[in-house]
Structures are given as structure tokens and as C-alpha cells.
N, C-alpha and C positions, 0 to 999 in steps of 0.2 A: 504494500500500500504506500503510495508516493504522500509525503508532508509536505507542507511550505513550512522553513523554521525561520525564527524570529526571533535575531538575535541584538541583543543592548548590550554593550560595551559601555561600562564606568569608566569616567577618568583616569581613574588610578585601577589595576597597575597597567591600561594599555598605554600611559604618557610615561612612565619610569620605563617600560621596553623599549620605545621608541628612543627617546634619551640615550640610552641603554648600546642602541643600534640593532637589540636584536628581536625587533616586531616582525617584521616579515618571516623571521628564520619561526617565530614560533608561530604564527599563524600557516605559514605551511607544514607544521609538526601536528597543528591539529586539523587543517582538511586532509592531509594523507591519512587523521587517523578517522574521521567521519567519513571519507570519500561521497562529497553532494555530486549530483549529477551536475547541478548547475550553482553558483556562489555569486552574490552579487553584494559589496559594500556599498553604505549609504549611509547619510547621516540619517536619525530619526526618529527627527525633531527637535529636540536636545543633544543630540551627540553621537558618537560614531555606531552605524549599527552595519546587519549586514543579512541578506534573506538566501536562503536557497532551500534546494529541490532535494531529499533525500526519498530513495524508495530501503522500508523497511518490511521484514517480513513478519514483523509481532512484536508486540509493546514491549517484550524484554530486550529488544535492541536500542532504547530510547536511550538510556543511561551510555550507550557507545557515543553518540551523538552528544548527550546535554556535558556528562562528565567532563572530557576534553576541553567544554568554553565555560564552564566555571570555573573548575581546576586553574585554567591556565591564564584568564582575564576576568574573574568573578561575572561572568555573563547573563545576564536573567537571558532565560530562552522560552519559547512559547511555538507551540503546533499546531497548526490550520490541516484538516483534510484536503487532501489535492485531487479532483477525477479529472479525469480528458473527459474532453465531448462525447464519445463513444460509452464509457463508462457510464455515466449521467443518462445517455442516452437507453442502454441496457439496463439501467435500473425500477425499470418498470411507471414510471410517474403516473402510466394512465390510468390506472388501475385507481387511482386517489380523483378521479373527473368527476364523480356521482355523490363526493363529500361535501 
């Protein structure tokens, strides 16, 4: 089952790595260990955030994904269900027409 994740980045410690020189070395230490299909940074709203596309095969893999961006930049993370059009589309809606 594909997620949108939803990630916030605090201040601290992603401005001490930076500082530091070594942000990027750790942010690629954690999508190699998440592998998202798709990763996109942003700020959002207040501050650096960052959204991608993981496909999971059961809720006990959630902790592979959240662990990593807390552990390593106290990250609040947050999960949206993801369907393709297909999906949506096979999920029977019509059957809800008569409600």
C-alpha cells in the first residue's frame, strides 16, 4: 500500500548538521534506509519539510520509515493513504449510489 509521508524538520539538530557540513551525508543515510519511490523537500510553512511516496507492505514496516527521521533530525512524520486512479476506480464507489 503506497503512503504520502509528511515530514517537519525542527530547527535544531537539522541547523547544527548543516553547520556541521554533514546534512546531506545524513539525509542520504536515511532515504537509502527508507528507500521512497519518490522524495521531494519543501519548506512547510514554518520550516524545512519534505513529502514522499513510500509503498509499504503492513503497518509493521512504518517504524522502518518514521524511526530513521526522528532518530536522526527529531522529525514529527505523518501518513496520508495514497491510490492511483485505477485503484479508486476498482474500489467499488457504486455500490454507495442508493445511500
Amino acid at each position: 500500500m503506497k503512503f504520502i509521508v509528511e515530514v517537519e524538520f525542527p530547527v535544531e539538530p537539522f541547523n547544527t548538521l548543516v553547520r556541521k557540513g554533514v546534512a546531506g551525508e545524513k539525509v542520504g543515510e536515511v532515504l537509502g534506509a527508507i528507500k521512497p519511490e519518490v522524495c521531494y523537500f519543501t519548506d512547510n510553512g514554518v520550516g524545512r519539510g519534505a513529502m514522499m511516496i513510500v509503498d509499504l507492505d503492513n503497518a509493521s514496516q512504518v517504524p522502518h520509515v518514521t524511526e530513521p527521521l526522528m532518530l536522526t533530525f527529531d522529525a514529527s512524520v505523518n501518513y496520508r493513504i495514497a491510490m492511483a486512479p485505477e485503484e479508486l476506480q476498482a474500489a467499488g464507489l457504486d455500490r454507495y449510489a442508493e445511500m
